[in-house]
C-alpha positions as CSV (number, residue, x, y, z in Angstrom):
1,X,-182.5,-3.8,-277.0
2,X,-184.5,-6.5,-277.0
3,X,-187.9,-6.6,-275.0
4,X,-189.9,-9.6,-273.8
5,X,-193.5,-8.8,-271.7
6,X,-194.4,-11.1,-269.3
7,X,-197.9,-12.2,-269.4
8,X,-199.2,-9.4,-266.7
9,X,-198.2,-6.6,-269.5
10,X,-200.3,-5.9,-272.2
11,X,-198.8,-7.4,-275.5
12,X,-200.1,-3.9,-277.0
13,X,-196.5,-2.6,-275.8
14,X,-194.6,-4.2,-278.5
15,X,-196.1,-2.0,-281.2
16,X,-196.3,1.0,-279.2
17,X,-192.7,0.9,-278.4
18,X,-191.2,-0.6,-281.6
19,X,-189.5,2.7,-282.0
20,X,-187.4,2.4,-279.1
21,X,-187.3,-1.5,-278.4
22,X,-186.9,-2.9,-281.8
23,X,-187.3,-6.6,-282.2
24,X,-189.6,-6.8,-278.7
25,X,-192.3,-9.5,-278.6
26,X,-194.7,-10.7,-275.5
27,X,-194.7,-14.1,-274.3
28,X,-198.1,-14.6,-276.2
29,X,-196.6,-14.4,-279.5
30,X,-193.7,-17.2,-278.2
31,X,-196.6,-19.4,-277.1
32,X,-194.6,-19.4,-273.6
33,X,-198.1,-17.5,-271.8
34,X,-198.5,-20.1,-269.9
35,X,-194.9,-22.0,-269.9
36,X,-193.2,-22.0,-266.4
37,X,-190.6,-19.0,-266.0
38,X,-187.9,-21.3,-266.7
39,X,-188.8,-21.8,-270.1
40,X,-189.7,-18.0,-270.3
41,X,-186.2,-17.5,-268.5
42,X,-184.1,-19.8,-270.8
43,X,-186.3,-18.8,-274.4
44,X,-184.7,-15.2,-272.8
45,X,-181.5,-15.8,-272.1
46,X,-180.8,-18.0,-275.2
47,X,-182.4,-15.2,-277.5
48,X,-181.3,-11.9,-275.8
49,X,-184.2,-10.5,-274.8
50,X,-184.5,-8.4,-271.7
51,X,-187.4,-10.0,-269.3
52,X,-189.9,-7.3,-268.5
53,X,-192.4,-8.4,-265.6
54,X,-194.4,-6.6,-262.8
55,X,-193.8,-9.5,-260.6
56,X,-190.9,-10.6,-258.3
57,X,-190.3,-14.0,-259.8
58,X,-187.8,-12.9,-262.5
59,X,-186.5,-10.3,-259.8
60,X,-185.5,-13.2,-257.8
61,X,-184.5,-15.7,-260.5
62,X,-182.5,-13.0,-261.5
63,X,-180.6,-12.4,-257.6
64,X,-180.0,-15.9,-257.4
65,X,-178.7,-16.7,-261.1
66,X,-177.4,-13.1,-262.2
67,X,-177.5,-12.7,-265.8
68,X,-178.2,-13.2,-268.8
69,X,-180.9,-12.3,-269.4
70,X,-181.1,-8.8,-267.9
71,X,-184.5,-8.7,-265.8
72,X,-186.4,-4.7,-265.6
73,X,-189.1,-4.9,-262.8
74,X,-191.6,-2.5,-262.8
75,X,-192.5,-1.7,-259.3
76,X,-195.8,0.3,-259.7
77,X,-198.4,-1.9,-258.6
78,X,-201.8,-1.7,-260.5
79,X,-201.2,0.6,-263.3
80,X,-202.3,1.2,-266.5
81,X,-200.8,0.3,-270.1
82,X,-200.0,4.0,-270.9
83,X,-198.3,4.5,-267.2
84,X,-195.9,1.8,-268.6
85,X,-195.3,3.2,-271.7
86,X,-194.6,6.6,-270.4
87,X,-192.0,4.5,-267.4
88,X,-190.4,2.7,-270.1
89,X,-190.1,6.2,-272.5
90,X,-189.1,7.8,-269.1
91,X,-186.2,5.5,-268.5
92,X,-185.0,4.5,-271.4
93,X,-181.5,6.2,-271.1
94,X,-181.4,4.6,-267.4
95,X,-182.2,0.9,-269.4
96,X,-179.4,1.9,-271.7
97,X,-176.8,2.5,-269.5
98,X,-178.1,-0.7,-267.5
99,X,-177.8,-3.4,-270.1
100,X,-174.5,-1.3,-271.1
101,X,-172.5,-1.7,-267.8
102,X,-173.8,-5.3,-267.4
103,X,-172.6,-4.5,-263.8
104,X,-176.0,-6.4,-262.2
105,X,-179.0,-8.4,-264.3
106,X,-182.0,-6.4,-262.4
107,X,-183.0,-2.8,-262.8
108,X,-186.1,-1.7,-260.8
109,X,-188.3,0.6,-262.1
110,X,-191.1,2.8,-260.3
């Protein structure tokens, strides 16, 4: 599994998870930090990364043009680097299964 940050996650993630999401990169190392979503969307969906965002525009992208690629929203509001990192390590059988089933193209996560 495949990561990509969205710009409002730290691009520190990428090495501190490498052991679980192989392969990840943030949007900073694309050059797409300040590209609209669609090009953030489409550099996703035609590279198989899974979008990872605190905010509601991929969420919604994702409800109105399903999937690929799979969206995970993290719904915590203002938290810190490591609270991600722990969510993520938390969940990563839930993501698993998720991106397995490819029954819906947005998992929530609190």
């Amino acid at each position: 599994m495949k990561l990509l940050f969205d710009q409002n996650i730290s691009p520190k993630l990428v090495d501190t998870l490498a052991d679980l999401f192989p392969d990840s990169i943030h949007v900073k190392e694309t050059e797409l930090d300040k590209a609209l979503d669609i090009d953030i969307w489409n550099f996703a969906k035609n590279n198989d990364y899974i979008i990872i965002s605190k905010d509601a525009d991929f969420a919604e992208r994702s409800l109105l043009f399903g999937y690929p690629p799979f969206v995970l929203w993290i719904r915590r509001g203002n938290c810190s680097t490591g609270d991600i990192i722990r969510i993520l390590k938390q969940n990563f059988d839930l993501i698993k299964s998720f991106v397995e089933a490819k029954q819906s193209g947005l998992l929530n996560i609190y």
